[in-house]
N, C-alpha and C positions, 0 to 999 in steps of 0.2 A: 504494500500500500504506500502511495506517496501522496503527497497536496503540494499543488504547485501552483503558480500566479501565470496566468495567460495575459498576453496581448492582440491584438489585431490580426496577427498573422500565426497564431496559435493552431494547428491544424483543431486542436479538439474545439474552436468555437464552435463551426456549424452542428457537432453533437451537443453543445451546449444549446444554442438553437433549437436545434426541432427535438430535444426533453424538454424545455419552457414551454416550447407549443402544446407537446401533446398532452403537457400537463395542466392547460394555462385553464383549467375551469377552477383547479385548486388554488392554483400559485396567482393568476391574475394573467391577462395578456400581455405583453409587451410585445413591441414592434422589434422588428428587424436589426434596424438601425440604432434602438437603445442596447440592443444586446450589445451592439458591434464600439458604440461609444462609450459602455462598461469597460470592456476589453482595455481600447485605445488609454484610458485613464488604470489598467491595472487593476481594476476592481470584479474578478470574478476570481475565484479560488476553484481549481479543478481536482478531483480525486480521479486518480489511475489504480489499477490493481499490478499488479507484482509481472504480467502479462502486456503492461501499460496499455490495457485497454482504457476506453473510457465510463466511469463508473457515476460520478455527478458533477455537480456544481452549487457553490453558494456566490450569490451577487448579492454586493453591498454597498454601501452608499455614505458618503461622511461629509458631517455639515462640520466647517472648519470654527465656525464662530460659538455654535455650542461645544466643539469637542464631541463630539457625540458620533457615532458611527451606529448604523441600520443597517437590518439585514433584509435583504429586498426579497431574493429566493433561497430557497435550500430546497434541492431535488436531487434524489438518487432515482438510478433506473431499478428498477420494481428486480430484478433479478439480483441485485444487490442489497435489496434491501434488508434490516435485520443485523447488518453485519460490523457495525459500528464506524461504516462511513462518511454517514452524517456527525459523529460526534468529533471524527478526527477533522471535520473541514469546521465546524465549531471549534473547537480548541485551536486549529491556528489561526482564525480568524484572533480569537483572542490574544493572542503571541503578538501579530503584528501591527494590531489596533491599537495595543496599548502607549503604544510611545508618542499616539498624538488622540488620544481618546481618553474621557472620563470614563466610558460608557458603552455598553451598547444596548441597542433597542429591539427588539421585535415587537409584530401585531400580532396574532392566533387567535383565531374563532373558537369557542369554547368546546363548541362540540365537532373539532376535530382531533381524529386520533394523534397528531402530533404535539395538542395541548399540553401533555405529562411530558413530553419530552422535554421541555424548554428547565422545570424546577432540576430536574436529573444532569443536566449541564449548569448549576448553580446560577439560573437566572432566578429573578424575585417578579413576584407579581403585584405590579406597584400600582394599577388600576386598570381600569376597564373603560367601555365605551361600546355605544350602538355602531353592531355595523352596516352596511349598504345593502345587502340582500332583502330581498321583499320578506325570507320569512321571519325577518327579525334577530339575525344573528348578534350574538355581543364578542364583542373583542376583547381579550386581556393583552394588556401592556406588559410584556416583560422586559427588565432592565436585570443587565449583569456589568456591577458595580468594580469597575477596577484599582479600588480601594485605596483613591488619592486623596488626600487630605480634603475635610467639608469644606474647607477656603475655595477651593477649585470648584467643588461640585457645581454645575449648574443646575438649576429647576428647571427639569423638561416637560413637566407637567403643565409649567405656565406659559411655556413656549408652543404646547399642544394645541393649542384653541388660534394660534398665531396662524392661521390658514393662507391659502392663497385661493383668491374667490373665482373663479369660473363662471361664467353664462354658458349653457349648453341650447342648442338650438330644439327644434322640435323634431328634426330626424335625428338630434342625437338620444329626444327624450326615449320617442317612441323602439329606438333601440334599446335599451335600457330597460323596456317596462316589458318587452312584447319578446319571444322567443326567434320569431319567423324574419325579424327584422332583416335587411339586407346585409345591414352592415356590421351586423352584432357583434361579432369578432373584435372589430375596431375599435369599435363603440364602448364593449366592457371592458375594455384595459382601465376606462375610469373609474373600475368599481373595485378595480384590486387594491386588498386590504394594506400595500405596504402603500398605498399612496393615498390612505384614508387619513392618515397624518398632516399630508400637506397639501390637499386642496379641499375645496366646500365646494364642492356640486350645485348650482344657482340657476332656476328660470325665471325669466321675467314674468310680468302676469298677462304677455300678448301668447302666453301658454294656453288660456284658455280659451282665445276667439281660436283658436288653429284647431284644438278638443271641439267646441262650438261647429265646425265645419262637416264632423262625421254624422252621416245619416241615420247612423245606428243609437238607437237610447241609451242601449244596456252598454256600449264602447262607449259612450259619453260620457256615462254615469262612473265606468270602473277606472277610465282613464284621466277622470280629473282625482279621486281618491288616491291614486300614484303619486300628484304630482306632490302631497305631503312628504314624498320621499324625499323632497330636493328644498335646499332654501329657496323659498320665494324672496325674491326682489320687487320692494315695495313702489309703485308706479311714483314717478315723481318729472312735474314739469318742467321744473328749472334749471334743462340744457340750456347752456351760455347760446346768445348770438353769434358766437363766433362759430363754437361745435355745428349748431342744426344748420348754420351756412353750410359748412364743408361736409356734411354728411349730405345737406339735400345734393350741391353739387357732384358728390360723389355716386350720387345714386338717378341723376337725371330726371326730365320729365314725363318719360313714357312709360309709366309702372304700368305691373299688370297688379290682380288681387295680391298675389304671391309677394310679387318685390314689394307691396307696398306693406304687409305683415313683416317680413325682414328690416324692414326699415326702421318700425316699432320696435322691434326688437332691438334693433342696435342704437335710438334714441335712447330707449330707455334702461340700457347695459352701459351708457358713454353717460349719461346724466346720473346712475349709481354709480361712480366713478370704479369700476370694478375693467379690467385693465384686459382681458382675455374672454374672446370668445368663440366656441366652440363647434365646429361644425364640417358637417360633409360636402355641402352643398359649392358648387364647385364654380356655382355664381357670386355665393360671395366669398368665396374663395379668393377670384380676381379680382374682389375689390382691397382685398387684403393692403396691398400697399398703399395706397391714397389714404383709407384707415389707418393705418399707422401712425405715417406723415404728417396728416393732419388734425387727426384727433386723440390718438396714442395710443388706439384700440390694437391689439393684437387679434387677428383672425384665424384661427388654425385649426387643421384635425387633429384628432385625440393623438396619433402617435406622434405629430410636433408636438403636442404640449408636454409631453411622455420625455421626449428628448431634449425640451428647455427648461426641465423643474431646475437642475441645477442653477441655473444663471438665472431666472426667475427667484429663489429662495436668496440668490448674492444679491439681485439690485432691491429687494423687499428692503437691505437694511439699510438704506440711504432715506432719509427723510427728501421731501417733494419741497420742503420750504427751510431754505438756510435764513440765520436770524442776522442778516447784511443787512445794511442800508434801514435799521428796527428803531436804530438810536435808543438801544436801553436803557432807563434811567434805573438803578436802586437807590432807594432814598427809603430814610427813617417815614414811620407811619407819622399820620397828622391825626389827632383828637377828632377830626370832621368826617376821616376818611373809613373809621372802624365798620360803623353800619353799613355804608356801602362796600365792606368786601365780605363782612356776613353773607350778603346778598348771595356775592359773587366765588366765595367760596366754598359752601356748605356744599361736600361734597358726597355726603349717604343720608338715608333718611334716618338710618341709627342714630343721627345725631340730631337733637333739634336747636333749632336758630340761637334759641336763648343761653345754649349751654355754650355755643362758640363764641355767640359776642361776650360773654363774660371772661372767656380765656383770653383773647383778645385783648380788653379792658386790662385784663389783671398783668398781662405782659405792657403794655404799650401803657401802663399808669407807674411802671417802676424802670427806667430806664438806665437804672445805673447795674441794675442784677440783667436784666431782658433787652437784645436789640431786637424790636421788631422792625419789618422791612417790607417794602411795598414795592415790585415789581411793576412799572411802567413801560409801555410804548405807544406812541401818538396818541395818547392822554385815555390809553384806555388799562385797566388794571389785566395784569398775567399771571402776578405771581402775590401770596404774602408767606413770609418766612419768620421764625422767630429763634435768638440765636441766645441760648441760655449760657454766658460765660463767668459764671460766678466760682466756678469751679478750676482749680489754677491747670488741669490735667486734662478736662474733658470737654469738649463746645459741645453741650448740647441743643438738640433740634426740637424742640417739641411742638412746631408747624412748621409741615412743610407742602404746601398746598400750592397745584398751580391751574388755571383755570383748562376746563376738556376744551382745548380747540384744536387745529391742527400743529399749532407750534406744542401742543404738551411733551412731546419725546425730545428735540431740541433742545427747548426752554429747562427741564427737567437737569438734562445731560450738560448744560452751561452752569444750572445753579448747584446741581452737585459740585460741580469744579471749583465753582466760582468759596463756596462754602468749604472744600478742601483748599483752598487759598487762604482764606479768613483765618483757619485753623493754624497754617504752617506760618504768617504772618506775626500771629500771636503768638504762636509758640507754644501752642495748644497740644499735648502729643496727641490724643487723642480725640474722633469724633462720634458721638454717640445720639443716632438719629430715631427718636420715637414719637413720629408722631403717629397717631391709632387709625387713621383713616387712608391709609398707604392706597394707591392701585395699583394693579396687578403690574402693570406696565411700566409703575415706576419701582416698583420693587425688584424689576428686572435690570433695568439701567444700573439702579444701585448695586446691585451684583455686580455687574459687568464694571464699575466700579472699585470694586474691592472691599465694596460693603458686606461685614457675613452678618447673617439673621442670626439673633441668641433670644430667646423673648418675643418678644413686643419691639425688640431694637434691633436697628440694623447699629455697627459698627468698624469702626476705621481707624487705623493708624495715619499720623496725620507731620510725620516729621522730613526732616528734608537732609540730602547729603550722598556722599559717597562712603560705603560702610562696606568689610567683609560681613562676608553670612554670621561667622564669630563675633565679630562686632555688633552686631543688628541683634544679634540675642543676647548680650549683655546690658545693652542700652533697655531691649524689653523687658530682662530680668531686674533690671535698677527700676524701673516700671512698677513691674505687677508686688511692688514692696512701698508703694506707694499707699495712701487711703482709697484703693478705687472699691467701687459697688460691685464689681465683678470682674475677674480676671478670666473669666472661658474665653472669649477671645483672642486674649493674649495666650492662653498655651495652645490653641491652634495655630495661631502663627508660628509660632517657635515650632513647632511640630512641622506644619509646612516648610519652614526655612532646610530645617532637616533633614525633613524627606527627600526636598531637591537636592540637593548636595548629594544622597545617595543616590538618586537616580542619573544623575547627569543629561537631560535633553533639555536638547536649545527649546523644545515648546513650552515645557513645565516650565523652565528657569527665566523665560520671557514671561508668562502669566503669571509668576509669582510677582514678579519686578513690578510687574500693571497693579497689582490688588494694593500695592504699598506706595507707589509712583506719588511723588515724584525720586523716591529714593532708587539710585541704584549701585550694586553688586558692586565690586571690585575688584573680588574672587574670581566671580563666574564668566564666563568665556564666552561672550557671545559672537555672532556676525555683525559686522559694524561696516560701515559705510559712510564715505561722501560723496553726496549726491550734488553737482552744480545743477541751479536751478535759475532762467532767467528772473526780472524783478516784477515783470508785469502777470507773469505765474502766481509768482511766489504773494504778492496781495493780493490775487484771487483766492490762490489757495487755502492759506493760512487767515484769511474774514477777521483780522482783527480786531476790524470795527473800533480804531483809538481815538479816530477823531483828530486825526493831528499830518503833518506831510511827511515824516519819517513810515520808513517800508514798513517798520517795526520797531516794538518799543514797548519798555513795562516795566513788569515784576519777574522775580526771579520764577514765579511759578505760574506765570502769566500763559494760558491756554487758549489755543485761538480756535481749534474746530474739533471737533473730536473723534473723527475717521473722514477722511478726503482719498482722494484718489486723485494722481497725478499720470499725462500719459507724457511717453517719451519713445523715444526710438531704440526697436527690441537689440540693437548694439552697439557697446559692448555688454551682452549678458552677463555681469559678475555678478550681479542683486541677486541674492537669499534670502526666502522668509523661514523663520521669523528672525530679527535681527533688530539692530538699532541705523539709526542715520544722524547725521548730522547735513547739512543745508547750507552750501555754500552761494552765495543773491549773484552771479556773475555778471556782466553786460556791463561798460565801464561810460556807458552811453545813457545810462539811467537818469532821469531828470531826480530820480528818489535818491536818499542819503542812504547810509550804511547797507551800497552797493561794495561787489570787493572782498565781501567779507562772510566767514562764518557767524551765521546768525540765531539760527536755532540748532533742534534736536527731534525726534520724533521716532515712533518705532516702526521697524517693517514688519507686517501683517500678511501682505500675498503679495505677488509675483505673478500675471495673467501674461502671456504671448499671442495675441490673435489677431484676426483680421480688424481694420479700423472702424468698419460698420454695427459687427457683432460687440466690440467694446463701447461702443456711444452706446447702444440702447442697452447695454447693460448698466453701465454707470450714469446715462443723462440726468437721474433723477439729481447727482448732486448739485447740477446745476450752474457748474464751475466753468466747465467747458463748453463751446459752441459744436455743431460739426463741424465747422470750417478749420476751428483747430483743430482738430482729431484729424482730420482728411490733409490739415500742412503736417503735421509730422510721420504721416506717412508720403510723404511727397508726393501729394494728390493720385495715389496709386491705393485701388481698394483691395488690390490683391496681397499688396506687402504687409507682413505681419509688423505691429509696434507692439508696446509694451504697456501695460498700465500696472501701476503698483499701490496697493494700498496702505496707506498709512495712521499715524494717532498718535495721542498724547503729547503733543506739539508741545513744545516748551521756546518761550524765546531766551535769548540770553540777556544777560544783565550790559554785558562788556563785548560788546561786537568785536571779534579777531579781523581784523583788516589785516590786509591783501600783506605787507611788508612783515606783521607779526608771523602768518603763516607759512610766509617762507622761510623765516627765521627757525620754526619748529621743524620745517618737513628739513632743513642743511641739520639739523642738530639732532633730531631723533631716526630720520630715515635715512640720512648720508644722500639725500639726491635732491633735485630742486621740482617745486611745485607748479603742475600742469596738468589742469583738472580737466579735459578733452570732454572728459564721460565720469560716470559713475567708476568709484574706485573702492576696494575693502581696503581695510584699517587696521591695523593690531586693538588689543581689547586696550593695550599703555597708551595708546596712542590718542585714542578718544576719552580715556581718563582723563589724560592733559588735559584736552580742549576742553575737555565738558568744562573743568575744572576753573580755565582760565576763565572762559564763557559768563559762567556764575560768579565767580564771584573774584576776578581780576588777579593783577600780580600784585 
């Protein structure tokens, strides 16, 4: 027996192939071309027998930003079966998952005979959920924990409900519902259970004039009871003037019945602002691109969408509204202003009006123990915050409320920062955030901040520096001997710090560095980088927003965006993720100051090589880039591959290294002189220096 990793040119795909097919009532359908684009990325695991026949396959799947790796199939051929096959392509899945995985995940319908198999390989059944089948099957979630420190763990359970919405059309419904359908095959790949995780199945309600059309009562009557299988998408008017322009023009004036029910449909799919829709129909098929272009509607059949979940789940995590050009004010609250953020804040019905504005009151009436704080832009309230520092060791949070609009994830992911600034300003080491009416969504940020849940509180170390790991747990142990209310926090950390050190991988030792950031390592060994960047980039990039005509400028822990994407040309390739960067402003033509020079810092996150069309609409939402740029550095060529890299935790420096210092360090530490063409790697001393100078000067 052996288990080996396939690619493209594997002979045993095509029998990976047609065992998915012949199995795909159990396993789910997949297309052709998703088996084939598993491969190309390394991700199918093949068992041979001793004979190197071929015996199965498990295909799997890994979301980089949870850490989290899925198991999409596991299929042995039935003459194999029995024979502990299956358990060996499970156990090395777990071998090689772990060194960039918390986790893995499967789905199982309960009452399949494979349901027992998942506890017997040490997965846990951490919940359940309805599945897609008419007759009402349930799913259990199983997750097999590969026992990194809780600091790491992520909540994937709150990530669950994080879908990607779908509109399906009315041939794809009637596939779906109906056995005879044409296109059934294609059609239930939507329904398989490993991708009940990350889409929500959606019709509008032009579902029902299409139902309305059949002559039959008894199909009218059974076929609108169906449609409870799917989210309805609630009718709504208010497509912009710009949208129903370019959808009428894309759809002309000679409808028949037909086109003119499709048209509803795609009104009222562009006016839910739900981004993919789903169908066979091979007229609007052709309308696909003018849709895209000009309304941002994705058109596709089930096995495109099958083949873009990936890059579809990458551009989910860009927000659609960066906070440019918002002119945020924080400022202390005013006596006049409390009632009206009662209004604007009460964010459950658990709580009633009278109980907040007295919290409110009682912070905002003592302002030498409580800072309260009022979130503004164009004189409308976003945010109120309350910063408890009466305590010499701990800021606490006990509001942290921001209003539901579109900037809530944004605004959120600014004021965490912005409140881990306040902290390390102060001198605060730690932060400790409780306020009771948290959402789900911000309690996710907070993680992804380095907040761990203990209680009712999220918390955080809050200090600044360059520290060994030995170092960093002496300072916590001078710490936890302090008066604090609880030290669980702190011996996770230290526990974490530890366990990195034994493990040694660049992923861990980079997400440990993030949970604590802005501190880092001086032990540990990472990928480092200088990246030259033009200047008219670089304050796109890094959104500022200072208000002032210097590129940059601030505080030592001064945060400009908090995941960007930069594209540039895919050579020279040396960029590794995950790693560090340092940002050198180049172009000595800049009308802006502290060009020349090393300015910031930020981490490397991914590393994409593709064509320049399929990276715009992957990344457009950040909103940084035009096409036009993305198409000049591919020197207007859509065939050549560029580069995009994604980045975070932006820091600027205190003390810009201009152009004569840096040469001074690259004659004195590297023995050669400095000519930054392209992206270059660093020694780990090497970026110590700078960081070093950076913050806090000679």
């Amino acid at each position: 027996m052996e288990i080996i990793r396939i690619n493209s040119s594997s002979p045993y795909l095509k029998s990976v192939i047609d065992l998915g097919d012949k199995n795909s009532d159990t396993l789910g359908f997949l297309p052709k071309v998703a088996f084939q684009n598993a491969a190309i990325e390394n991700k199918i695991l093949v068992a041979i027998d001793e004979k190197k026949n071929f015996v199965g396959y498990l295909l799997f799947n890994h979301n980089l930003k949870l850490r989290l790796t899925s198991i999409t199939h596991l299929c042995i051929k039935e003459e194999y079966r029995g024979k502990n096959y299956a358990k060996e392509l499970v156990k090395h899945l777990k071998v090689i998952s772990k060194q960039n995985s918390y986790a893995i995940r499967v789905h199982c319908r309960r009452d399949w005979k494979a349901h027992s198999f998942w506890p017997k390989m040490g997965f846990i059944a951490k919940g359940e959920k309805k599945g897609r089948s008419k007759s009402g099957s349930t799913l259990t979630i199983f997750l097999y924990d590969h026992g990194y420190s809780d600091l790491f763990s992520a909540d994937f359970f709150s990530s669950i409900d994080d879908k990607i919405h779908v509109v399906i059309d009315a041939n794809i419904f009637y596939d779906l519902i109906y056995k005879d359908s044409r296109n059934k095959e294609d059609s239930n790949a939507l329904l398989s259970e490993w991708l009940s995780s990350e889409i929500e199945l959606c019709v509008t309600e032009e579902i029902f004039n299409e139902i309305a059309r059949s002559d039959n009562p008894i199909t009218r009557e059974r076929t609108r009871a169906s449609v409870n299988l799917f989210t309805i998408i609630p009718f709504r008017e208010d497509i912009s003037d710009e949208n129903q322009s370019a959808i009428d023009k894309v759809f002309g004036d000679i409808l028949t019945e037909q086109d003119h029910s499709d048209k509803r449909q795609i009104e009222r799919t562009v006016a839910s602002n739900v981004k993919y829709f789903i169908t066979h129909d091979q007229n609007l098929i052709n309308k696909s691109s003018p849709l895209e272009s000009n309304v941002g509607l994705f058109v596709w059949t089930p096995a495109e969408l099958i083949i873009h979940i990936d890059r579809i789940r990458r551009s989910k995590e860009y927000h659609p509204t960066r906070l440019a050009g918002l002119n945020i004010l924080i400022n202390k609250v005013g006596p006049h202003e409390i009632d009206l953020l009662a209004n604007t804040f009460l964010w459950t019905n658990e709580e009633t009006k009278s109980h907040f504005l007295k919290s409110l009151r009682k912070y905002s009436s003592n302002p030498v123990k409580f800072e309260t704080l009022v979130v503004k832009a164009k004189e409308k309230y976003l945010s109120v915050i309350v910063l408890n520092k009466e305590d010499k060791y701990i800021l606490e949070v006990p509001i942290f409320r921001i209003k539901k609009c579109e900037l809530i994830n944004p605004l959120s992911e600014y004021l965490i920062l912005y409140i881990i600034q306040k902290a390390i300003e102060e001198e605060i080491s730690l932060i400790k955030l409780n306020e009771k009416y948290l959402l789900e969504n911000i309690k996710q940020i907070l993680r992804s901040y380095g907040f761990v849940p203990n209680g009712n509180s999220y918390w955080r170390l809050s200090m600044y520096g360059q520290y060994s790991s030995d170092e960093l747990i002496q300072k916590i142990e001078v710490l936890k001997h302090v008066d604090l209310p609880d030290i669980t926090y702190l011996n996770q950390l230290i526990d974490s710090i530890n366990q990195v050190a034994q493990i040694n991988d660049d992923y861990f030792d980079i997400e440990l560095e993030k949970t604590i950031w802005p501190i880092k390592f001086s032990n540990i060994r990472f990928n480092n980088f200088l990246v030259p960047i033009q200047p008219s980039f670089a304050l796109n990039l890094f959104d500022s927003n200072l208000g002032n005509q210097e590129l940059f400028g601030g505080k030592p822990t001064q945060v400009l965006i908090t995941e960007n994407v930069y594209f540039r040309s895919s050579k020279p390739n040396v960029l590794k993720s995950p790693g560090r960067i340092l940002w050198y402003i180049s172009n000595s033509k800049s009308p802006y100051t502290d060009i020349q020079s090393i300015r910031a810092c930020s981490y490397l996150n991914e590393v994409i090589i593709d064509k320049p069309k399929t990276l715009y609409q992957e990344f457009k939402k950040t909103g940084t880039y035009s096409w036009k740029q993305v198409y000049d550095t591919a020197k207007n060529d859509i065939n050549k591959d560029i580069m995009a890299f994604k980045f975070s935790h932006t820091e600027l420096f205190t003390f810009p290294i201009n152009l004569n210092k840096i040469r001074k360090i690259w004659e004195e530490t590297e023995n050669k002189n400095f000519h930054p063409q392209g992206p270059m790697k660093i020694s780990n001393e090497l970026f110590h220096l700078i960081y070093s100078i950076g913050m806090k000067g000679e």
